[in-house]
MDAnalysis code that builds the backbone (N, CA, C; Angstrom):
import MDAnalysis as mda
import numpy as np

u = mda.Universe.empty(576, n_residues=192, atom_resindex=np.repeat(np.arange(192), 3), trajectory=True)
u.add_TopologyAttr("name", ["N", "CA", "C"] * 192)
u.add_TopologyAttr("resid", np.arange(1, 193))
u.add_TopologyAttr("resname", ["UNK", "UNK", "UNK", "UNK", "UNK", "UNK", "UNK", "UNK", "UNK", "UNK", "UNK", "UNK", "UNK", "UNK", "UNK", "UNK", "UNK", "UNK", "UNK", "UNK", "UNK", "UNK", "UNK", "UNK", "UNK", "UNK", "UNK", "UNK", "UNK", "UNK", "UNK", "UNK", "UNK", "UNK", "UNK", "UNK", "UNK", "UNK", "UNK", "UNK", "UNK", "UNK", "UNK", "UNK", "UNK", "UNK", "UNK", "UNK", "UNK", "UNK", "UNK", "UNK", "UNK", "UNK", "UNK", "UNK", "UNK", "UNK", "UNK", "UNK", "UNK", "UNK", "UNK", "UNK", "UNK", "UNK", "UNK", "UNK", "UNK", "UNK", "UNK", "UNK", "UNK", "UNK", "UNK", "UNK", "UNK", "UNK", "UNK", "UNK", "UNK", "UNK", "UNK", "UNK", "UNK", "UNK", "UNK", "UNK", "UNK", "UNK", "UNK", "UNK", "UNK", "UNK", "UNK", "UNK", "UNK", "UNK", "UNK", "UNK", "UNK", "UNK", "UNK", "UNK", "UNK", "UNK", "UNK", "UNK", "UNK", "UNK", "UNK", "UNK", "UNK", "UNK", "UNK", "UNK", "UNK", "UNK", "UNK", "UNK", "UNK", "UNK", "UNK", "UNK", "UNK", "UNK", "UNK", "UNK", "UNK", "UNK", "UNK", "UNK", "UNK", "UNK", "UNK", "UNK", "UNK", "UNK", "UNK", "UNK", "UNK", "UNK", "UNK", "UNK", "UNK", "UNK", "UNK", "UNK", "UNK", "UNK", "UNK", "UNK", "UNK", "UNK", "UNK", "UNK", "UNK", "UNK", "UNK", "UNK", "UNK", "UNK", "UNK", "UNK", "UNK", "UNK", "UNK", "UNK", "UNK", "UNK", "UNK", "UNK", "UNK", "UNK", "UNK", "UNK", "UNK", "UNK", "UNK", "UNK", "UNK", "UNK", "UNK", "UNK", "UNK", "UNK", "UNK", "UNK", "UNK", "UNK", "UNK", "UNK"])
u.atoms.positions = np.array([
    [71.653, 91.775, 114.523],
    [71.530, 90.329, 114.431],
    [72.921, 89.722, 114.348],
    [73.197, 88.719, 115.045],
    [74.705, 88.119, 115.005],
    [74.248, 86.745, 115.330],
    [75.215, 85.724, 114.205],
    [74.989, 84.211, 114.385],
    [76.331, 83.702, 115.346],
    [76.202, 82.205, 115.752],
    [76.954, 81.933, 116.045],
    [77.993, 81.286, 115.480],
    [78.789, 80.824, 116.350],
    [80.190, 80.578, 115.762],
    [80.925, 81.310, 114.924],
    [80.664, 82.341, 114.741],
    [81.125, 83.712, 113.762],
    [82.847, 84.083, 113.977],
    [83.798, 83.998, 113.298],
    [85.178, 84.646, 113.300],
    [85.318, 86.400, 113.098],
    [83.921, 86.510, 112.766],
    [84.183, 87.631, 111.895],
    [83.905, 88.677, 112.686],
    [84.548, 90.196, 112.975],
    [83.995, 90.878, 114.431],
    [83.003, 92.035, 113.810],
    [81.953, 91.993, 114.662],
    [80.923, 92.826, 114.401],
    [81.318, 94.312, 114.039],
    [80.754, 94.960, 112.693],
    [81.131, 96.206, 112.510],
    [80.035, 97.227, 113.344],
    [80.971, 98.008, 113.766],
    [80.299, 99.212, 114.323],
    [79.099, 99.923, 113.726],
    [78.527, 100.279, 114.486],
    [76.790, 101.024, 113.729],
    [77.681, 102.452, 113.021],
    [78.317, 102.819, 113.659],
    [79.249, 104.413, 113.454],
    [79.924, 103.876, 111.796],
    [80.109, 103.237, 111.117],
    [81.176, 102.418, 110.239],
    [80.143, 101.978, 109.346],
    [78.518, 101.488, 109.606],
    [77.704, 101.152, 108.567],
    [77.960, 102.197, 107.135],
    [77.258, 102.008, 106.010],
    [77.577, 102.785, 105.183],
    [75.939, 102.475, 104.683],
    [75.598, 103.747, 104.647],
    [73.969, 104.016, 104.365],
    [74.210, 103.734, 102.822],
    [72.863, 103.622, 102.497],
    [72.365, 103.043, 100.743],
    [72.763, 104.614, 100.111],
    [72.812, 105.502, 100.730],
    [72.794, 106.835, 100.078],
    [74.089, 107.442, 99.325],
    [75.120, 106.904, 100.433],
    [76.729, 106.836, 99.627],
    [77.102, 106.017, 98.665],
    [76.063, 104.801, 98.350],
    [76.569, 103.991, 97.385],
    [75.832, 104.227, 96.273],
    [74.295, 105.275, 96.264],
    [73.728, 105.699, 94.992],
    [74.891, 107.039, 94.646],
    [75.264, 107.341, 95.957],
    [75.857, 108.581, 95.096],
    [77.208, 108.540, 94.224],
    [77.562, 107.627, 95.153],
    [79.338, 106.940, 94.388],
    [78.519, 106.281, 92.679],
    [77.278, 105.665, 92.434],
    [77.109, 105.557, 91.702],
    [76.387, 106.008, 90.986],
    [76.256, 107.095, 90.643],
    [75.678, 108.219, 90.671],
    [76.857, 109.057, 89.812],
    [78.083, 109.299, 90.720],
    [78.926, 109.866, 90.413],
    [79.640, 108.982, 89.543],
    [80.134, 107.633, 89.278],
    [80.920, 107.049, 88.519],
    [79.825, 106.779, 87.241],
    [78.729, 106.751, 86.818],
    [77.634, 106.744, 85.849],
    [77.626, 107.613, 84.818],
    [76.997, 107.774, 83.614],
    [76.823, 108.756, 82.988],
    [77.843, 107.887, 81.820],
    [77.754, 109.155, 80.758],
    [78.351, 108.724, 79.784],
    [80.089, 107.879, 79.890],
    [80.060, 107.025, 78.831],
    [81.316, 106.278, 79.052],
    [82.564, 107.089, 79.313],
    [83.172, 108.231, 78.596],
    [83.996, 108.766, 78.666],
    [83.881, 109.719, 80.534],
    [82.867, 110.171, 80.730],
    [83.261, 110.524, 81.810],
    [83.387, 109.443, 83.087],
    [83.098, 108.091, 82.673],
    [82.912, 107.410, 83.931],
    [84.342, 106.900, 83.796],
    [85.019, 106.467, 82.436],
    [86.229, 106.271, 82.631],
    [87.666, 107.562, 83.549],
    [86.908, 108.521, 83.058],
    [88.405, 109.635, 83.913],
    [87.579, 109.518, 85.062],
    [86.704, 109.528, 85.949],
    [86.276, 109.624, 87.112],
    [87.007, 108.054, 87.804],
    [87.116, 107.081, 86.973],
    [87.512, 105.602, 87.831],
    [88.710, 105.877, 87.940],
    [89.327, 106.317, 86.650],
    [91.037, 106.792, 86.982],
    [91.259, 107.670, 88.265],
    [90.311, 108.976, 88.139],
    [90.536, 110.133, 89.179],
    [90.845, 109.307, 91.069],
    [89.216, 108.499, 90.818],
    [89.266, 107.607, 91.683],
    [89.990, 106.516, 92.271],
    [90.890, 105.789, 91.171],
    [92.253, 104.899, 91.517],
    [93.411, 105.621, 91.743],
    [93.602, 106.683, 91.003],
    [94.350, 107.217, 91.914],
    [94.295, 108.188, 93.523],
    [93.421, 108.514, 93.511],
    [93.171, 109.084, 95.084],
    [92.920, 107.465, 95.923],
    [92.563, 106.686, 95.670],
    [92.807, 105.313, 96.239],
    [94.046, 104.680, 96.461],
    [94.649, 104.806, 95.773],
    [96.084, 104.379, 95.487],
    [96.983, 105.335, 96.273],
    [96.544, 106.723, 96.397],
    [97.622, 107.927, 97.540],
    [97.341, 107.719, 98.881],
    [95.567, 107.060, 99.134],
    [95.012, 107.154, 100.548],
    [94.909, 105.759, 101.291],
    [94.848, 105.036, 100.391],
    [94.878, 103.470, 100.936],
    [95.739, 102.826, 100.274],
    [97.330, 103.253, 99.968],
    [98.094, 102.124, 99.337],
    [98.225, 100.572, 99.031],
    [98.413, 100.023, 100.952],
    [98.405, 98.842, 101.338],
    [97.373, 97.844, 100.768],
    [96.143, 98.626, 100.743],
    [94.589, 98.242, 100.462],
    [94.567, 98.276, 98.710],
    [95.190, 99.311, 98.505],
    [95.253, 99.346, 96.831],
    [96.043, 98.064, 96.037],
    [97.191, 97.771, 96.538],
    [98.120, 96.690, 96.634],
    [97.713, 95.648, 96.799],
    [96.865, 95.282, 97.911],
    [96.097, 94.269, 98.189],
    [95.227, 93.734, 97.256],
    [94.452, 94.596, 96.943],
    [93.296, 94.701, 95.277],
    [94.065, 93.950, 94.348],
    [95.172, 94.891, 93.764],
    [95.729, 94.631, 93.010],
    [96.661, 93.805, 92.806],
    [97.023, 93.107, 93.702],
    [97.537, 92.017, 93.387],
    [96.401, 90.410, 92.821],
    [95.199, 90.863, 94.132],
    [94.836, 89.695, 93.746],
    [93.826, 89.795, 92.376],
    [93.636, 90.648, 91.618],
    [93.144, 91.376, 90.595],
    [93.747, 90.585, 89.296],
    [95.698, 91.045, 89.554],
    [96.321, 90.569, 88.716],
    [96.392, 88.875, 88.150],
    [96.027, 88.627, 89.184],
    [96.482, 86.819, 89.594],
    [94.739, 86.334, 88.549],
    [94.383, 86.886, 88.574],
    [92.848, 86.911, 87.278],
    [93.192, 87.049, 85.811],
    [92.517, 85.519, 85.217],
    [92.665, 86.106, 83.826],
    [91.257, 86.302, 82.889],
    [90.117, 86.257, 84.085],
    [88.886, 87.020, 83.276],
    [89.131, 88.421, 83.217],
    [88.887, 88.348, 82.483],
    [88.861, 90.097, 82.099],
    [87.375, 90.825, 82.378],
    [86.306, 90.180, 82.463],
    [84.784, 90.651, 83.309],
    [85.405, 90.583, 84.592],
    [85.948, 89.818, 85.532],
    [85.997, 89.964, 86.490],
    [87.005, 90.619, 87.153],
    [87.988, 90.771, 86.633],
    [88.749, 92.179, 86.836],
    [88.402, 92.967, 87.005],
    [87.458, 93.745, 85.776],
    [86.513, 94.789, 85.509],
    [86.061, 94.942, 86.977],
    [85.476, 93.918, 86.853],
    [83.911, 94.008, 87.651],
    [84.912, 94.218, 89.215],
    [85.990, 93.646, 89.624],
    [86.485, 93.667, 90.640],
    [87.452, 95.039, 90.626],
    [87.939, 95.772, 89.763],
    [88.032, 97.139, 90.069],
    [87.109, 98.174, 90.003],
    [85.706, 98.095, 89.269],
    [84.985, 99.324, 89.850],
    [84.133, 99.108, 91.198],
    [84.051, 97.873, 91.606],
    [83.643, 97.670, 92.321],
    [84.327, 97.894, 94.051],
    [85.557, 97.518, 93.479],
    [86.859, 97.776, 95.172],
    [86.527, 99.375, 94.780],
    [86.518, 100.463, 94.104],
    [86.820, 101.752, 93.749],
    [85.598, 102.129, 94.303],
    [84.587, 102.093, 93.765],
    [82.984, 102.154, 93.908],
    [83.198, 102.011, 95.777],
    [83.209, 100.983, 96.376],
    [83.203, 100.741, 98.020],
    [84.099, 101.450, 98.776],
    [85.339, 101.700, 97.743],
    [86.421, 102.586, 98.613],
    [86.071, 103.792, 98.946],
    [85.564, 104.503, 97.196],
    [84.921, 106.092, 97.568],
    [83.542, 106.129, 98.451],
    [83.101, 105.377, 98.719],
    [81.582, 105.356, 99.446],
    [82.394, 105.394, 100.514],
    [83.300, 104.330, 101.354],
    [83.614, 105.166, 102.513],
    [84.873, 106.294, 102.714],
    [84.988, 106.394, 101.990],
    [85.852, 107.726, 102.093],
    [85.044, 109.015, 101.583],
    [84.028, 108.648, 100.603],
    [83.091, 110.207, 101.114],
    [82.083, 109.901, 102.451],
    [81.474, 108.843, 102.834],
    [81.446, 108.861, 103.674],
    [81.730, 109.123, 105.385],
    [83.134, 108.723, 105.426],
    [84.068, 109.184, 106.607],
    [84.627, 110.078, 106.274],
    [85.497, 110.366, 105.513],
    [86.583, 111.048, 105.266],
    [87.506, 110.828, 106.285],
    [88.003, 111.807, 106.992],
    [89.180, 112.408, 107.654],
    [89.025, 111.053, 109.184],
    [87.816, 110.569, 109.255],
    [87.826, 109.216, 110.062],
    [88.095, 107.498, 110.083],
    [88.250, 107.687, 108.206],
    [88.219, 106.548, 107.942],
    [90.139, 106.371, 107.670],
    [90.736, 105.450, 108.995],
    [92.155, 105.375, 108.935],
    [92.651, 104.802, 107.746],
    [94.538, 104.987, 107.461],
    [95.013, 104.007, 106.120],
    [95.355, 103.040, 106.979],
    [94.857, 102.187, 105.718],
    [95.189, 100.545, 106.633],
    [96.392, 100.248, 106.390],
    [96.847, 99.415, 107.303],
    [98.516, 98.645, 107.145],
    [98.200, 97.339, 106.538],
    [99.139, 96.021, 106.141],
    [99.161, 95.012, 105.766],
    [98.751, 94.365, 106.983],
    [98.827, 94.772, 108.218],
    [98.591, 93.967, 109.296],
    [96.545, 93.478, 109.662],
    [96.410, 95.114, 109.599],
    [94.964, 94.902, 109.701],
    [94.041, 94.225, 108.680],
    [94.770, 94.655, 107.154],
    [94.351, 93.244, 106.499],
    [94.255, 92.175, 106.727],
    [95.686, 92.186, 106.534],
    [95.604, 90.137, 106.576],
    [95.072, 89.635, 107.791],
    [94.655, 90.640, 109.115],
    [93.913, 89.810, 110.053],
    [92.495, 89.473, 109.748],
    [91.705, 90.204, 108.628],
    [90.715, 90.106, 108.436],
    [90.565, 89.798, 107.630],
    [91.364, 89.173, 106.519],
    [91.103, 88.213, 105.870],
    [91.378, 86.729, 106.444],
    [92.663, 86.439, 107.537],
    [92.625, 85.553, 108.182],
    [91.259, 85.264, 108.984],
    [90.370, 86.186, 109.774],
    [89.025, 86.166, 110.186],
    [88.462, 85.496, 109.241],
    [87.962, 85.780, 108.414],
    [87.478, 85.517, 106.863],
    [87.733, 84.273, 106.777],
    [88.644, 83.220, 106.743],
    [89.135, 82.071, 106.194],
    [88.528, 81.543, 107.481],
    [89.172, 81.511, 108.463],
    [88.300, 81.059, 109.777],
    [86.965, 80.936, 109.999],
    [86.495, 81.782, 109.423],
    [85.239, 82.238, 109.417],
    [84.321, 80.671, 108.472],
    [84.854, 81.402, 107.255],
    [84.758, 79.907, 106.175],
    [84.631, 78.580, 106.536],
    [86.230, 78.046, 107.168],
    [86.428, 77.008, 108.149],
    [85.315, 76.524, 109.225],
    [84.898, 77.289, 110.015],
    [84.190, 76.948, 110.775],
    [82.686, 76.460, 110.454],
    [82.043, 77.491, 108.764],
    [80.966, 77.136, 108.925],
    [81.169, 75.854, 107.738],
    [81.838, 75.761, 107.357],
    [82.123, 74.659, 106.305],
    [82.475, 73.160, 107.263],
    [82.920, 73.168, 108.375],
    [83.143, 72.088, 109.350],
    [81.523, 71.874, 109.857],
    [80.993, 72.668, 110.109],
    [79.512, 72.280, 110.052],
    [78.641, 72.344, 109.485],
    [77.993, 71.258, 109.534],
    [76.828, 70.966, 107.995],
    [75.481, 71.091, 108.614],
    [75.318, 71.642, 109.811],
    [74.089, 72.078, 110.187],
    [74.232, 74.040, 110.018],
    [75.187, 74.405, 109.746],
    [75.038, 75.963, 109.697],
    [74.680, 76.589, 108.199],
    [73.950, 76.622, 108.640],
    [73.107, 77.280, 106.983],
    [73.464, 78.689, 106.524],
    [73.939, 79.551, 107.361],
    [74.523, 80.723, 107.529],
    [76.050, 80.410, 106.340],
    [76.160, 81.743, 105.324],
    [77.830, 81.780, 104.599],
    [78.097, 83.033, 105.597],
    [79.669, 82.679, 105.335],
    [80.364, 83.798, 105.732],
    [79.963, 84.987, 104.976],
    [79.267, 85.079, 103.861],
    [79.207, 86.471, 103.294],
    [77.971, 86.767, 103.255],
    [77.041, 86.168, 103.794],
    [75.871, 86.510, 104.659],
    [76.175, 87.207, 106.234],
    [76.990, 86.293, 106.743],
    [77.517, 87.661, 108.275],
    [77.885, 89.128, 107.868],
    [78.690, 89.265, 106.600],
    [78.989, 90.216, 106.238],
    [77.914, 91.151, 105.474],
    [77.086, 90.497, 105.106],
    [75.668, 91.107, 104.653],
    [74.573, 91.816, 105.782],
    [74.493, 91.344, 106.586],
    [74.303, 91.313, 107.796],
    [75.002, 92.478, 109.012],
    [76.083, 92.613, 108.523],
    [76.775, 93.889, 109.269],
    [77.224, 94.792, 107.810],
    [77.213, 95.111, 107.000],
    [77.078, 95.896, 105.946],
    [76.226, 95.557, 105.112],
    [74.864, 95.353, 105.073],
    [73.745, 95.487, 104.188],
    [73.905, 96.453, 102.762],
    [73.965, 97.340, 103.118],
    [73.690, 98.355, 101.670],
    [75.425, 98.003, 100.907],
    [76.642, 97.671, 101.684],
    [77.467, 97.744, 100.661],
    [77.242, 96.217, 99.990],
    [77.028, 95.206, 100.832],
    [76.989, 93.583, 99.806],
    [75.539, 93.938, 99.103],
    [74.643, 94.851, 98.979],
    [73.732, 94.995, 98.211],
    [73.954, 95.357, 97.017],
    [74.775, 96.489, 97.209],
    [75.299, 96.377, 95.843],
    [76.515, 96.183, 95.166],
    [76.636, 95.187, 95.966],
    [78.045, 94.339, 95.285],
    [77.261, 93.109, 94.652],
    [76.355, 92.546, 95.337],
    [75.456, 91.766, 95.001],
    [74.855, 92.022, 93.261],
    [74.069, 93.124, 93.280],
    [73.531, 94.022, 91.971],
    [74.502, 93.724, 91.002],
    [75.918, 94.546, 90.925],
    [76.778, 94.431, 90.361],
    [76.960, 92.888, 89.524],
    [77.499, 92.420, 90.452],
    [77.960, 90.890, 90.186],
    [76.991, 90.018, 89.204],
    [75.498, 89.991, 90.037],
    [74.328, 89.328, 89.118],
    [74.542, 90.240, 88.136],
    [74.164, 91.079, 87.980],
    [74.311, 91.769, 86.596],
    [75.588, 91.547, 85.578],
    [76.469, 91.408, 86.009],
    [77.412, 90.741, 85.424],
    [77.647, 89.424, 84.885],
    [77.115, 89.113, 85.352],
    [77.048, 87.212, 85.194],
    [75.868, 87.053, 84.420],
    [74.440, 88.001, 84.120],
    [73.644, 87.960, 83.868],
    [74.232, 88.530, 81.908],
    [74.727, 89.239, 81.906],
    [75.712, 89.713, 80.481],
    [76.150, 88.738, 79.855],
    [77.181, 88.030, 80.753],
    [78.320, 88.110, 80.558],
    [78.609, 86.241, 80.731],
    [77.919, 85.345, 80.607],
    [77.903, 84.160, 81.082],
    [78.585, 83.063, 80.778],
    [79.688, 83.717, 80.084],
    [80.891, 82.561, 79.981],
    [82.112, 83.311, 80.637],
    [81.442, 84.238, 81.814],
    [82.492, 84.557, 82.868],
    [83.499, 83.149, 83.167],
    [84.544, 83.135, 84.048],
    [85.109, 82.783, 84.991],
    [84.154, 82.584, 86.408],
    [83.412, 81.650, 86.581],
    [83.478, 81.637, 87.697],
    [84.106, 81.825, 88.723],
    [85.284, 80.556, 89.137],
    [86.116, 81.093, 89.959],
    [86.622, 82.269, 90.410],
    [86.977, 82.898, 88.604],
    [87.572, 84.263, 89.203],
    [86.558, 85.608, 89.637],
    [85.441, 85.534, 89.569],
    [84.437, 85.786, 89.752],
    [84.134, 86.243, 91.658],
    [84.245, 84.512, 92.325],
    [84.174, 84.048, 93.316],
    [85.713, 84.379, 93.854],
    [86.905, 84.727, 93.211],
    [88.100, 85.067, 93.799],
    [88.025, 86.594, 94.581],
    [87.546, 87.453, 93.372],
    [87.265, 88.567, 93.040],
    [86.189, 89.324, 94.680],
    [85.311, 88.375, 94.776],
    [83.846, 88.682, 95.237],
    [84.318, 88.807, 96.854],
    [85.291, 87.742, 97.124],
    [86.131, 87.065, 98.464],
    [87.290, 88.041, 98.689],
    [87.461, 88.547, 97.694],
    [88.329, 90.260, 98.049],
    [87.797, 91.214, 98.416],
    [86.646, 91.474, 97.680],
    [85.686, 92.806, 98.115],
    [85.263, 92.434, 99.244],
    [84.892, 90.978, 99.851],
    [84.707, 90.958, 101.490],
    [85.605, 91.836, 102.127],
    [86.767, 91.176, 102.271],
    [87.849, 91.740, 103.026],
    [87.785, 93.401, 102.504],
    [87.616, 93.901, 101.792],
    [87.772, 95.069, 102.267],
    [86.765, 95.963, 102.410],
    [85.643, 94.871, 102.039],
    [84.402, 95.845, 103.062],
    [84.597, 95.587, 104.716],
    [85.241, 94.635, 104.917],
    [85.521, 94.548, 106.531],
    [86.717, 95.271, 106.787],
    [87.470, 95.457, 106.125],
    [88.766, 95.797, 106.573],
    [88.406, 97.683, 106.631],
    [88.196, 97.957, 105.569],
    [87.591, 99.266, 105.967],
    [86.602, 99.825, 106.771],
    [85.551, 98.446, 107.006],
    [84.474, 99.282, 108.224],
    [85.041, 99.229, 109.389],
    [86.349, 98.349, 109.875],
    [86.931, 98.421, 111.284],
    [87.971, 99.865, 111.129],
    [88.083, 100.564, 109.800],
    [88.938, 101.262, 109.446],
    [88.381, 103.014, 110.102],
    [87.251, 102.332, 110.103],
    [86.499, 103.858, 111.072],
    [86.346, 104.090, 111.913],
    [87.130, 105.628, 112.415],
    [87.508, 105.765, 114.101],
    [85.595, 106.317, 114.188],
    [85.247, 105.601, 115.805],
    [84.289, 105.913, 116.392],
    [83.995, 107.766, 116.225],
    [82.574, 108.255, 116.633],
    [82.422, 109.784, 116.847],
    [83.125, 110.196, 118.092],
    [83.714, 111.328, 118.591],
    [84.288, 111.857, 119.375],
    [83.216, 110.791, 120.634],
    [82.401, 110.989, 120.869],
    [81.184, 111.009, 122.035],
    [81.055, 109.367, 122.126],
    [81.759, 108.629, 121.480],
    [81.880, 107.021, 121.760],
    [83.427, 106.416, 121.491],
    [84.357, 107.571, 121.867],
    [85.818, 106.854, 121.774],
    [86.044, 105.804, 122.753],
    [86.698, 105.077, 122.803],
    [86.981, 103.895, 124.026],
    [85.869, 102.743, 123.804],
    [84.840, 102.624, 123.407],
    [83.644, 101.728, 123.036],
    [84.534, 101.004, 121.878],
    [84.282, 99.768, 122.268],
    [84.767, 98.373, 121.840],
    [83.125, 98.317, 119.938],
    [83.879, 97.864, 119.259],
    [82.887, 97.453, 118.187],
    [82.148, 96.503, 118.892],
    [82.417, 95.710, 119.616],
    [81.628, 94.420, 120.475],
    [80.808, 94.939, 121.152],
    [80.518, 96.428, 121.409],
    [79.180, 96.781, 122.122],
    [78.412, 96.997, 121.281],
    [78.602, 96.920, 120.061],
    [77.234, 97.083, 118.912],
    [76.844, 95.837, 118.362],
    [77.298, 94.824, 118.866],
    [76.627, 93.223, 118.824],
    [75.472, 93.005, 119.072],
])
């Protein structure tokens, strides 16, 4: 399904991330407190050796937060999506540069722009993105309500700062996955 006027480029079917990597990433980060804390560490740092740029990226706009729920909530959550596709892909899923970011977060803002210039598009930008990654805004979705559902003298904003990061790098990482041998040269635009 794809709407129009969209900035945002369709992720590849090869790049989806099944509901099964994100029970297991949570699955694996779960359990008693003490082990879920050395597993998030284990996990920021193998994030931090394999996706620097992307780690940097997080973390800056992480820092620029002074809820402290939404920090939280915005590092297990970038960690949580990172290891889902990296056990997912592994050895396919490329390190990103600053370039391929910021184009897709520039997408992203465009994206915004466009449907915010029209007041007949009922469609958000993080519905397109729901829409081409289902199971990961599902449970980023989970997360978040549940958080806000705790926690209700959150930060909004930073909340909504936070939420507008994990876009970008659920997009930035699903373009981050090289096709299967048997569909190299195929454009993501043929899975539109």
């Amino acid at each position: 399904m794809w709407v129009r006027s969209a900035a945002i480029r369709p992720v590849p079917l090869h790049a989806q991330l099944p509901a099964e990597a994100l029970a297991d990433v949570e699955d694996y980060l779960g359990g008693d407190e003490r082990a879920t804390e050395d597993r998030l560490n284990e996990t920021f740092e193998a994030f931090e050796q394999r996706q620097p740029v992307l780690s940097e990226y997080l973390g800056e706009i992480l820092a620029r937060r002074d809820d402290d729920i939404a920090v939280a909530l915005g590092y297990f959550l970038g960690l949580a999506i990172w290891r889902a596709f990296d056990s997912e892909h592994g050895s396919k899923l490329a390190t990103l540069d600053t370039t391929a970011i910021e184009s897709v977060d520039e997408a992203l803002t465009l994206d915004e722009e466009l449907r915010g210039a029209d007041p007949e598009e009922a469609v958000e930008s993080d519905d397109v993105v729901a829409m081409e990654q289902p199971h990961a805004l599902a449970f980023i979705h989970e997360h978040v309500d549940a958080a806000l559902e705790v926690h209700a003298e959150v930060d909004v904003d930073d909340v909504h700062a936070v939420y507008r990061a994990l876009l970008v790098v659920v997009l930035a990482l699903s373009y981050a996955v090289a096709p299967p041998a048997d569909q190299v040269g195929q454009t993501s635009e043929m899975y539109a």
